[in-house]
C-alpha positions as CSV (number, residue, x, y, z in Angstrom):
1,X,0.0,0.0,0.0
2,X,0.9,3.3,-0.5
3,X,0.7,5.5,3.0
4,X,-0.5,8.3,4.7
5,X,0.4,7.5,8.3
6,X,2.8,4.7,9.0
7,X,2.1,2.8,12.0
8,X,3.6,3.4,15.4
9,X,6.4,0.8,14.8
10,X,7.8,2.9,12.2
11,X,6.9,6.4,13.6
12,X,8.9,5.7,16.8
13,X,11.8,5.2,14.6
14,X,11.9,8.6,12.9
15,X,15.2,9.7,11.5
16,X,15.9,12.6,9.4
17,X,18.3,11.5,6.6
18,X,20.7,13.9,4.3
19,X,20.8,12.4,1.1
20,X,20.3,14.6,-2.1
21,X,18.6,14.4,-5.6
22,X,19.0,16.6,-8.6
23,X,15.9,17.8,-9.8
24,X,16.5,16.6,-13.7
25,X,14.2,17.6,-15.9
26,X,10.8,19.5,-15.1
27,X,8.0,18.6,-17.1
28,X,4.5,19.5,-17.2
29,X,1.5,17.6,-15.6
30,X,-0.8,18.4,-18.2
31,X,1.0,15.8,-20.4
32,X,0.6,13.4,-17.9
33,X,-3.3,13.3,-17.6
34,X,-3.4,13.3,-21.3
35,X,-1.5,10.1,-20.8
36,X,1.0,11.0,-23.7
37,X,3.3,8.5,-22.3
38,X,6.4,7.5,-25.0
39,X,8.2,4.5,-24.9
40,X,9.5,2.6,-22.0
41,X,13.0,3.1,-21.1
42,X,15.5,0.6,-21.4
43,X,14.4,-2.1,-18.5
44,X,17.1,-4.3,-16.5
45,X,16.1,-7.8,-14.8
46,X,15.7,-7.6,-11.8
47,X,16.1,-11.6,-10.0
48,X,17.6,-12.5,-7.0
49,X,18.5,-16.0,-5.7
50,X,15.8,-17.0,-2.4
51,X,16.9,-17.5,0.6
52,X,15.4,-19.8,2.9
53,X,12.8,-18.8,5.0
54,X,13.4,-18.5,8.9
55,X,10.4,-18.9,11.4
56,X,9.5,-15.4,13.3
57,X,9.5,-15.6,17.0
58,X,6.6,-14.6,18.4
59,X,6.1,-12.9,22.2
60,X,2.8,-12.4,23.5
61,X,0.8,-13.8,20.3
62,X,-2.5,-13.5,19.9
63,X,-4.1,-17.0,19.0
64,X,-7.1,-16.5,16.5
65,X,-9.7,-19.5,16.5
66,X,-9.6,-19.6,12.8
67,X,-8.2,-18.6,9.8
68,X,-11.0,-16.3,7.2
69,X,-8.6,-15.8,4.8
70,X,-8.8,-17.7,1.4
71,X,-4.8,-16.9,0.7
72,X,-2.0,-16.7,3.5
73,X,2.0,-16.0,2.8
74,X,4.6,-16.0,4.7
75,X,7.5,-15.3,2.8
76,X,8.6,-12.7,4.9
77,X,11.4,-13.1,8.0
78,X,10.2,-10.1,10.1
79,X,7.2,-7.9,10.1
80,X,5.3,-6.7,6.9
81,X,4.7,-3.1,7.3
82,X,3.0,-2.9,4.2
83,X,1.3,-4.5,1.7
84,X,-0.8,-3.1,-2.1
85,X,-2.6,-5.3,-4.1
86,X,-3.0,-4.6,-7.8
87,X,-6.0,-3.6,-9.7
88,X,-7.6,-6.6,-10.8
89,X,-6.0,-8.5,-7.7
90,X,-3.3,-10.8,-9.3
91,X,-0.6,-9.9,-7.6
92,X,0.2,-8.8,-3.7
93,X,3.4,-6.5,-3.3
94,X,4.4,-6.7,0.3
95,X,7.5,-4.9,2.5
96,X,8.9,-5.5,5.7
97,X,11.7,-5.1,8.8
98,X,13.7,-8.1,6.9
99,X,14.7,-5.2,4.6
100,X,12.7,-7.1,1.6
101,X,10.1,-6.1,-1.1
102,X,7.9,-9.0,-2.4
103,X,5.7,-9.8,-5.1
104,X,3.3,-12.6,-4.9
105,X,1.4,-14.2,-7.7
106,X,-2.5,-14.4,-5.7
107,X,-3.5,-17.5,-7.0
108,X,-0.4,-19.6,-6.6
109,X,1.6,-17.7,-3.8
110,X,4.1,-18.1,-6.0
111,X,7.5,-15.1,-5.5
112,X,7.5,-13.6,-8.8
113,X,9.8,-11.3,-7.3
114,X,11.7,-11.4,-3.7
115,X,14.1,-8.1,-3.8
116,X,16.3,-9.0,-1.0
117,X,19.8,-7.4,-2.5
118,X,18.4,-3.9,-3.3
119,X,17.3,-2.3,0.0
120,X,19.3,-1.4,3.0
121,X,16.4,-0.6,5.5
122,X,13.1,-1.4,6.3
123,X,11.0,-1.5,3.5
124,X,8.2,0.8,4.7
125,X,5.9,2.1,1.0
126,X,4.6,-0.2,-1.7
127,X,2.2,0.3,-4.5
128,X,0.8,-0.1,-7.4
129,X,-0.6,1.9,-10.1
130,X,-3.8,2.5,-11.4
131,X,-3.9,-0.2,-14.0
132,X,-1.5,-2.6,-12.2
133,X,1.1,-2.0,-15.3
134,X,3.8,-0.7,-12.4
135,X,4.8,-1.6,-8.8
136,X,7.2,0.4,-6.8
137,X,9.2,0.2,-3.6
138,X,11.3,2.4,-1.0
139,X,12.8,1.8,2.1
140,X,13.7,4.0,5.0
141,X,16.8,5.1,3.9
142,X,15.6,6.8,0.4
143,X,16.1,3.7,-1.8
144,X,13.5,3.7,-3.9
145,X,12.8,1.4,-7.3
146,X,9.7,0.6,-9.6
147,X,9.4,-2.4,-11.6
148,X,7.8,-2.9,-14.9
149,X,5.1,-5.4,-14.9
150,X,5.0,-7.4,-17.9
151,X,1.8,-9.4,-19.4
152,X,3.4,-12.9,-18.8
153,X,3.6,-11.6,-15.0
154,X,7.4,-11.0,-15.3
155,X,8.8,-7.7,-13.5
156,X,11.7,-5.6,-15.3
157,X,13.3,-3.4,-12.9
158,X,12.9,0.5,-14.9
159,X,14.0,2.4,-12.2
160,X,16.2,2.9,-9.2
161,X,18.0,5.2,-7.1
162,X,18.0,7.3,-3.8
163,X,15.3,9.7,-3.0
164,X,16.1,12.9,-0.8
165,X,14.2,13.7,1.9
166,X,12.8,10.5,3.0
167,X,12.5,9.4,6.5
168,X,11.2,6.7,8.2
169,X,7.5,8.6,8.5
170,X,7.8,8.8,4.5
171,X,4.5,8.2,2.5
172,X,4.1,7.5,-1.3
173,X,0.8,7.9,-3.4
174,X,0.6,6.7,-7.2
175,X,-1.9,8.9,-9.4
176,X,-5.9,7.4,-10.1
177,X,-5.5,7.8,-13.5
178,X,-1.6,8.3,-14.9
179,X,1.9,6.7,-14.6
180,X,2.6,9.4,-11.6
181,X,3.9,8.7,-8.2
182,X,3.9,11.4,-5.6
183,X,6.8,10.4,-2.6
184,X,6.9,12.3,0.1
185,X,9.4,13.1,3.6
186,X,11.2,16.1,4.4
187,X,11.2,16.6,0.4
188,X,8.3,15.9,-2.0
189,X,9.0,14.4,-5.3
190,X,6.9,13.8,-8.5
191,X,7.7,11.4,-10.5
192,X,6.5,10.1,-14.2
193,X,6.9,6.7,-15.5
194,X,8.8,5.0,-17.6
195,X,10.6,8.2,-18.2
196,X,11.5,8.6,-14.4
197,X,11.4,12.1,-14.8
198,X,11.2,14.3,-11.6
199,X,10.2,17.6,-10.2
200,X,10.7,18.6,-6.3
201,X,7.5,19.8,-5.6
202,X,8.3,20.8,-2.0
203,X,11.5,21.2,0.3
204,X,12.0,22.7,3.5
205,X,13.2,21.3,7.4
206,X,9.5,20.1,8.5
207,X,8.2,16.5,7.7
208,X,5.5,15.4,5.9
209,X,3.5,13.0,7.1
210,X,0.7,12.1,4.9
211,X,-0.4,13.4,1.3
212,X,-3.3,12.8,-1.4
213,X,-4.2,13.6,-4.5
214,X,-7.1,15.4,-5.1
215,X,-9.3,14.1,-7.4
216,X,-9.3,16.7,-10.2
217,X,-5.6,14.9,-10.3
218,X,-4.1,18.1,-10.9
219,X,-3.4,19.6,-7.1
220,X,-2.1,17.6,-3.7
221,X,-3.1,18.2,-0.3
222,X,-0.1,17.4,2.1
223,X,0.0,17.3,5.6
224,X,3.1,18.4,7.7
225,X,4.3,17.6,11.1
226,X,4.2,21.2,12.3
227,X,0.2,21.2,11.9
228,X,0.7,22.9,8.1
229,X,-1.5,21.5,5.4
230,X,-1.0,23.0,1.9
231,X,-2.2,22.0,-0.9
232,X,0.4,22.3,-3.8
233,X,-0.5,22.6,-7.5
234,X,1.3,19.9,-9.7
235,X,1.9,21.2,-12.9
236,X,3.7,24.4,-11.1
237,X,4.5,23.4,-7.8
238,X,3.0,26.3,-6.6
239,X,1.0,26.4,-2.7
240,X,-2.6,26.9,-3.9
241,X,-3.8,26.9,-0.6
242,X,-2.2,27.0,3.2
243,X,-3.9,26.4,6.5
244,X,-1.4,27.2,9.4
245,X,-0.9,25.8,12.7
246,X,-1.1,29.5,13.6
247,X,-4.9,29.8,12.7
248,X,-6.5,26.2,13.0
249,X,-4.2,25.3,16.6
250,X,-3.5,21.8,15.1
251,X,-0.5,20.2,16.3
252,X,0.8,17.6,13.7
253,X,-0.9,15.9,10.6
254,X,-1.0,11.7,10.7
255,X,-3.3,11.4,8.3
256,X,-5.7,12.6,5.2
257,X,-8.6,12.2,3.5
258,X,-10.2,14.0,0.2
259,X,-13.6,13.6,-0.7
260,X,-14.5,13.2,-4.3
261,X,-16.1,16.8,-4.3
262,X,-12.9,18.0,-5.1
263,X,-13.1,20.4,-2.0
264,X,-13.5,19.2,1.4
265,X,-10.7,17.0,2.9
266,X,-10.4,16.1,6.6
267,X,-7.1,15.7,8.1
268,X,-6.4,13.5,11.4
269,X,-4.0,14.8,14.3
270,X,-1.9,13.3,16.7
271,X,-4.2,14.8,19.4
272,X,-7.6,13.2,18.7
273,X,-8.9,15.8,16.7
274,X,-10.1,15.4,13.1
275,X,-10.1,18.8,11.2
276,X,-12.5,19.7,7.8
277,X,-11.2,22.2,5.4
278,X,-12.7,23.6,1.8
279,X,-10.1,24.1,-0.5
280,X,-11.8,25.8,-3.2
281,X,-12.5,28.7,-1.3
282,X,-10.2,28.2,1.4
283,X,-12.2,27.6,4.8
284,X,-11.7,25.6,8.3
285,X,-15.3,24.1,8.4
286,X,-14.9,22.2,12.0
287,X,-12.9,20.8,14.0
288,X,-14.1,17.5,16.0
289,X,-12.6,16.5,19.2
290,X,-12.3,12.5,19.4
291,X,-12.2,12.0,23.1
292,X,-12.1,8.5,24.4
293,X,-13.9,8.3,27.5
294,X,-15.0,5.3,27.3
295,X,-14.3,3.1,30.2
296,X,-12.1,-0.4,28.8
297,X,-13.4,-4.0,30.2
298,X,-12.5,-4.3,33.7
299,X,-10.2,-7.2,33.2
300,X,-8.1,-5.3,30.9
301,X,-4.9,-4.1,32.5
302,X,-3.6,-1.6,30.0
303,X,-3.8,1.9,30.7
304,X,-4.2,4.6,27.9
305,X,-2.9,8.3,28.9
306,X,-5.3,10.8,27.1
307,X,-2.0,12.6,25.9
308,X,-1.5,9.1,24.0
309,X,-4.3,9.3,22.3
310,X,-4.0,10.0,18.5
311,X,-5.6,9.9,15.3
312,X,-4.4,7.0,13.3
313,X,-7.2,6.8,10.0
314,X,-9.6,8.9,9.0
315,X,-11.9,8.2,5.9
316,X,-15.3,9.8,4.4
317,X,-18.1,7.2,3.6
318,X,-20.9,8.4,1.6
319,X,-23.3,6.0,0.5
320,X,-27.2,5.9,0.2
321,X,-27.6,9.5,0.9
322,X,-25.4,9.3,4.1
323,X,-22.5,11.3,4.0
324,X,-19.8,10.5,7.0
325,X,-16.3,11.3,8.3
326,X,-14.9,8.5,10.4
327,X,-12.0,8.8,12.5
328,X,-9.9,6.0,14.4
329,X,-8.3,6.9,17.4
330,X,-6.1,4.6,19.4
331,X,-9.2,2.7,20.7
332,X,-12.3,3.9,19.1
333,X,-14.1,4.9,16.2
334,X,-15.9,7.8,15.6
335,X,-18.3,8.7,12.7
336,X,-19.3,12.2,12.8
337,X,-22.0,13.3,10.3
338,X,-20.1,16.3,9.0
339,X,-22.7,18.2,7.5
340,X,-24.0,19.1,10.8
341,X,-21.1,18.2,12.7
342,X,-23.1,15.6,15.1
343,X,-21.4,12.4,16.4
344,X,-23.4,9.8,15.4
345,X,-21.9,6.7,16.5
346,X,-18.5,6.7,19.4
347,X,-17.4,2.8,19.0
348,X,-14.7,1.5,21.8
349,X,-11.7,-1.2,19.9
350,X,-10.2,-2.4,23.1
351,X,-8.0,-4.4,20.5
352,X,-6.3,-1.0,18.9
353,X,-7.0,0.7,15.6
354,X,-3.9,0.4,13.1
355,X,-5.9,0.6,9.8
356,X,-9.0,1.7,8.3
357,X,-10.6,1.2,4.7
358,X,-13.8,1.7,3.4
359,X,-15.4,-0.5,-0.2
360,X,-17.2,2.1,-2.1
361,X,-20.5,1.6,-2.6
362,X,-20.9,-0.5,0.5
363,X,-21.9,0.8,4.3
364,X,-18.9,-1.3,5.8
365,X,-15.5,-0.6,6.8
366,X,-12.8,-2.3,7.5
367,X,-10.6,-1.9,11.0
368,X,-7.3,-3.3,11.7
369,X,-6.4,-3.5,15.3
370,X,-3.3,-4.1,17.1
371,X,-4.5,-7.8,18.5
372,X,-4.9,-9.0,15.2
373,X,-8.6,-9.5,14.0
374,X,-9.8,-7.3,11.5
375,X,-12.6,-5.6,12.8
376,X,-15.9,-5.2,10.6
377,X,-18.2,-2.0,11.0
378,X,-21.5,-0.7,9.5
379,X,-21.2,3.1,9.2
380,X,-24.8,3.7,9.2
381,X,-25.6,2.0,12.2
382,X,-22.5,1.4,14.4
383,X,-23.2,-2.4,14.4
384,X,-19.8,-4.6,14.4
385,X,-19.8,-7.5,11.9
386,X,-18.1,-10.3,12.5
387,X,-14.3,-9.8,12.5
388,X,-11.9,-11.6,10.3
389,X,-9.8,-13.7,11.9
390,X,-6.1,-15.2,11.2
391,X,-3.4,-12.7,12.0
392,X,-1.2,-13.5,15.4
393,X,-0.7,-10.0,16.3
394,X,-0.9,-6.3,15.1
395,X,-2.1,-5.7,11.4
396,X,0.3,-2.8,10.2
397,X,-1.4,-2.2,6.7
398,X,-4.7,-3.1,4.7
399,X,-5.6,-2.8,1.2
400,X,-8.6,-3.6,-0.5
401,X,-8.6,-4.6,-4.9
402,X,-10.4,-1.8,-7.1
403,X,-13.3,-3.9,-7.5
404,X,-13.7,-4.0,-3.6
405,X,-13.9,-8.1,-3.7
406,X,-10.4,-8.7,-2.2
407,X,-9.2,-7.6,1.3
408,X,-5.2,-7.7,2.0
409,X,-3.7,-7.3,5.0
410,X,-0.4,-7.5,6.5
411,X,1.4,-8.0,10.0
412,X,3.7,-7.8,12.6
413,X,3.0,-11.7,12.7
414,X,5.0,-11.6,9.3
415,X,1.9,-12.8,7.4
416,X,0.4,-11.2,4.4
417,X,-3.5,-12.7,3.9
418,X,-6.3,-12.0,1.4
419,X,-9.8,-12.1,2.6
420,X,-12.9,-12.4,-0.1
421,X,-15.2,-9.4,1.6
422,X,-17.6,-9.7,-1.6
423,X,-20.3,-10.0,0.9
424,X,-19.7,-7.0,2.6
425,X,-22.2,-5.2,-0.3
């Protein structure tokens, strides 16, 4: 998956790095949403030899009753941190803390691709594009690489090299409808395939720690560490918009969301709040407090300081005329109904939020939680599903396939699984 916030593993582990990159060659965005894309660059192979797997030692395991996914891997040595599954749901790219970036073949489990000689770190952003034609890869230390995905299911490695800027709170996001791949860290890069040409859309001493695209494709909302959220326009790199820490009193951005509007986005803080911006006419709209007081089953011996308490996903849901923001803090949900800023439902995870996805088109959502079920919620109502069960310990990523039929998730267990959630309509 590509990522907004990373989990806490990786955000306690924050490092600000000093490598440099040459901005190249500038190029214009309008040619990439007119997809005038020439031919691909010269490509290079890209096999290593396996090693043999090693067993991961669990502490403190959770031990599910049984196993809902239809697909489990464990080619991985350490934890996954992330995981992306491409379009039509194929193929699972996967990275982890054994300093390894994966590609499986769904079906088979099959490694079409174990990169175990590239990366010196933890390999901490995956992705595909929109039409599953590219996969890339970076790891904590800047090294960054995209692979070429042929139609026999071969990979040819197109590009590689070491991004500036990037820290272990780095975050990548590939376009919704061109070969373009936004990277960001203390630097944000833009980057057009198979040309791997490159503009530096943003440098400065403050991280970022989440960006999106906004859905006219042509402007990025980014959100930095200090509280900042601009939002950046592609084709000139200039700020289009700027909400300050000075005016809105947020402390810093975990994560982002945009709404297909092509206005309103909500941004998630590490203080519980969840903040609503227009970005057409720039405007603060509200800003939601997302308290937990709710009290944790008695036999629980885990205490949760309010100064802990953060936001780690925030999505909007809108579906059958109901239009929601929902928020996951360290042990609840929240969905707010925006429009008249209400809180409509205030759900207690005793198990931990990591994760949050929603299937369009569909009322439920999807919640990964530091015990290891994935937890299943109706926005509408506030009624929990039944969870999916088969990871050991903390899910670190989710991703779902554009057609919404094919859950993948990934874990400090090591594991990478694939749920079928077609009934989730």
């Amino acid at each position: 998956m590509t990522h907004n916030n990373v989990p806490n593993e990786l955000r306690n582990e924050r490092q600000r790095l000093e490598e440099g990159m040459s901005d190249d060659e500038d190029f214009e965005l309008i040619e990439i949403l007119d997809n005038e894309i020439g031919e691909d660059a010269q490509e290079e192979g890209a096999d290593t030899d396996e090693e043999p797997d090693e067993p991961i030692e669990e502490d403190d395991s959770y031990e599910p009753l049984k196993d809902d996914s239809i697909r489990s891997f464990a080619h991985h040595r350490a934890a996954v941190f992330v995981c992306s599954v491409s379009p039509c749901g194929n193929m699972i790219a996967s990275g982890g803390e054994d300093d390894r970036f994966i590609v499986t073949e769904a079906s088979s489990g099959n490694v079409l691709l174990d990169c175990n000689d590239f990366f010196q770190d933890s390999v901490n952003m995956v992705g595909f594009n929109h039409d599953g034609k590219y996969v890339s890869a970076c790891d904590m230390t800047g090294q960054m690489a995209v692979w070429k995905v042929q139609p026999d299911s071969q990979l040819s490695c197109i590009y590689k090299d070491t991004v500036g800027g990037v820290c272990p709170s780095s975050w990548s996001k590939w376009h919704s409808k061109s070969n373009v791949l936004l990277v960001g860290g203390l630097s944000v890069w833009l980057f057009k395939f198979p040309s791997a040409q490159v503009k530096l859309i943003h440098e400065g001493l403050v991280e970022t720690d989440c960006g999106e695209f906004m859905p006219d494709g042509k402007r990025a909302a980014i959100g930095f560490s200090d509280g900042t959220i601009r939002l950046f326009d592609l084709a000139t790199g200039a700020t289009t918009c700027k909400f300050s820490p000075e005016s809105t009193q947020l402390p810093q951005i975990l994560t982002m969301a945009v709404h297909p509007d092509n206005n309103l986005i909500a941004v998630g803080t590490i203080d519980a709040k969840i903040a609503l911006f227009k970005t057409q006419q720039p405007k603060t709209v509200a800003i939601l407090q997302c308290s937990e007081d709710l009290q944790l089953k008695s036999d629980s011996s885990t205490e949760f300081p309010e100064h802990y308490i953060s936001t780690e996903a925030v999505l909007f849901v809108d579906v059958e005329g109901m239009s929601v923001v929902v928020a996951g803090t360290d042990h609840a949900i929240h969905i707010w109904d925006y429009m008249r800023q209400v809180l409509r439902h205030r759900i207690l995870v005793e198990d931990g939020v990591t994760r949050m996805v929603w299937r369009e088109k569909s009322l439920n959502f999807f919640v990964g939680t530091r015990k290891g079920p994935v937890n299943v919620f109706n926005a509408l109502s506030g009624v929990q599903n039944p969870s999916l069960e088969g990871h050991k310990s903390s899910i670190l990523d989710l991703a779902l396939s554009s057609n919404g039929k094919l859950l993948v998730t990934s874990g400090s267990d090591g594991a990478v699984k694939m749920f079928n959630i077609a009934q989730y309509s």
